[in-house]
C-alpha angles and dihedrals in degrees: 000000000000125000123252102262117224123172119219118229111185132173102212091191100050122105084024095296099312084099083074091056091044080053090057089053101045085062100051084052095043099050090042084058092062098251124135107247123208115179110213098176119140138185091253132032087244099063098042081061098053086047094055091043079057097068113007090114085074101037130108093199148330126243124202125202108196143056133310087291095055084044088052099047080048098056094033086064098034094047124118086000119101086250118115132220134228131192128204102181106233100144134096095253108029086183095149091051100042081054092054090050092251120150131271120222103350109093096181089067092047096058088048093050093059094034080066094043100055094058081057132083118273122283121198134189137193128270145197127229110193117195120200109230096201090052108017088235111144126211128192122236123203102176123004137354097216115211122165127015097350085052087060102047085051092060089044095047091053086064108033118116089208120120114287086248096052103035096097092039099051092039083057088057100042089048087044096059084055114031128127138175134274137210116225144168126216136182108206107207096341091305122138124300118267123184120223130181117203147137101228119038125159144162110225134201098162099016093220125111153144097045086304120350111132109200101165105024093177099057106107126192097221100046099086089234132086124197122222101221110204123181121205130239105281135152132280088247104051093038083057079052093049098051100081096045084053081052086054097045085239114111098075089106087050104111085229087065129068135149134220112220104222119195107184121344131009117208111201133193151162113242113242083254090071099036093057089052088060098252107167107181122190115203123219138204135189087349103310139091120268142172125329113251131276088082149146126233111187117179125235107204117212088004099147135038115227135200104219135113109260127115115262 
């Protein structure tokens, strides 16, 4: 009887180079649990993707050992296909994971989590598929499209020299000292166009970001629905006193705070007002940068399948 056939996707740069020993690791565990390994990591995320696409066709399932932007190039390439996804955290954010309820640092729990799960029925969970509308390509999101502020701390977190565990905290801080407002346009499942201004706007899918904020705690990933969390104009000072309440996952019945309920696709935009001042936003997702606004989410519900412990 054949072995039961996985493919190993490590980043061997994420959580500053240990994600390539926890790689190492994952595939003891995995090959001691009977399962044929195949390791499909590649020296860009390009060609691991290449290498995947190679031999999906004869894959159970795929597992990923990195942060939310290896867990998103994972699900990009397993999604819509029978092929299930696995996620051991090895990033410096682990939002999406943190998000499922799998564990954080403690790899060992995490492959027998999806060993587990693999014997279960399938599990899957929404997805975001964001179209640029300068250049028609297309990204997967898995967890959150980032488009103010937070858009912002992502791209100074790629590049901070902080600690891993301080990078998104002290990138929150930095952004903060220097933060405005933007005007923006949105049109919420092909309805009519509203114009919002505001300095932290994001579609969520998980609700989770930035290493642990958790500014739409109630955003799940299985539900067939996002939220498009907007937070109002408000001063330097009380946005430094909202940030920990947004850590806790307790400042959604605060009047600065609201949520859009999207069904279905999300256009984005900057007014005429910001784009004559010269505003360029870039919008981010699951850590990585993405597509410049204007731009078009659409959800995928029950895009990708997913190895975790939670009830279908």
């Amino acid at each position: 009887m054949s072995r039961l056939r996985v493919g190993l996707l490590t980043n061997p740069t994420a959580a500053s180079g240990s994600a390539g020993r926890i790689g190492r690791r994952v595939h003891h565990l995995l090959t001691m649990a009977g399962l044929s390994v195949v390791d499909l990591s590649g020296p860009s995320a390009e060609v691991a993707r290449l290498r995947v696409q190679d031999v999906a066709h004869d894959l159970a399932a795929l597992v990923v050992v990195g942060g939310d932007g290896t867990v998103a190039l994972g699900a990009s390439i397993v999604a819509d296909t029978p092929v299930r996804l696995g996620i051991v955290p090895a990033g410096s954010g682990n939002d999406l994971a943190r998000a499922l309820g799998l564990p954080i640092g403690d790899a060992d729990e995490a492959v027998r989590i999806l060993l587990h799960a693999l014997s279960r029925p399938v599990t899957p969970i929404d997805a975001v598929a964001v179209t640029c509308d300068e250049c028609d390509q297309v990204s997967l999101a898995v967890g959150n499209v980032n488009l103010g502020f937070d858009a912002r701390v992502n791209a100074r977190a790629a590049v901070s020299a902080a600690p891993r565990a301080l990078r998104y905290p002290s990138a929150v801080l930095r952004e903060a000292l220097t933060y405005g407002t933007v005007d923006y346009w949105i049109e919420v499942d092909g309805g009519e166009r509203q114009e919002i201004t505001s300095p932290l706007i994001a579609l969520c899918n998980s609700g989770a970001m930035g290493g642990g904020l958790r500014l739409s705690p109630q955003s799940d990933p299985f539900d067939g629905r996002l939220e498009l969390a907007v937070v109002s104009p408000l001063s330097r000072a009380r946005l430094l006193r909202l940030l920990p309440r947004v850590y806790r996952g307790t400042h959604i019945d605060r009047p600065e705070f609201r949520t859009i309920p999207v069904t279905e696709s999300l256009r984005i935009g900057l007014q005429d007002t910001a784009a004559a001042s010269g505003t360029v936003l870039r919008a981010f997702s699951d850590g990585e940068p993405r597509c410049f606004l204007p731009m078009t989410a659409r959800l995928k519900k029950g895009a990708v399948r997913i190895l975790v412990e939670q009830e279908t």
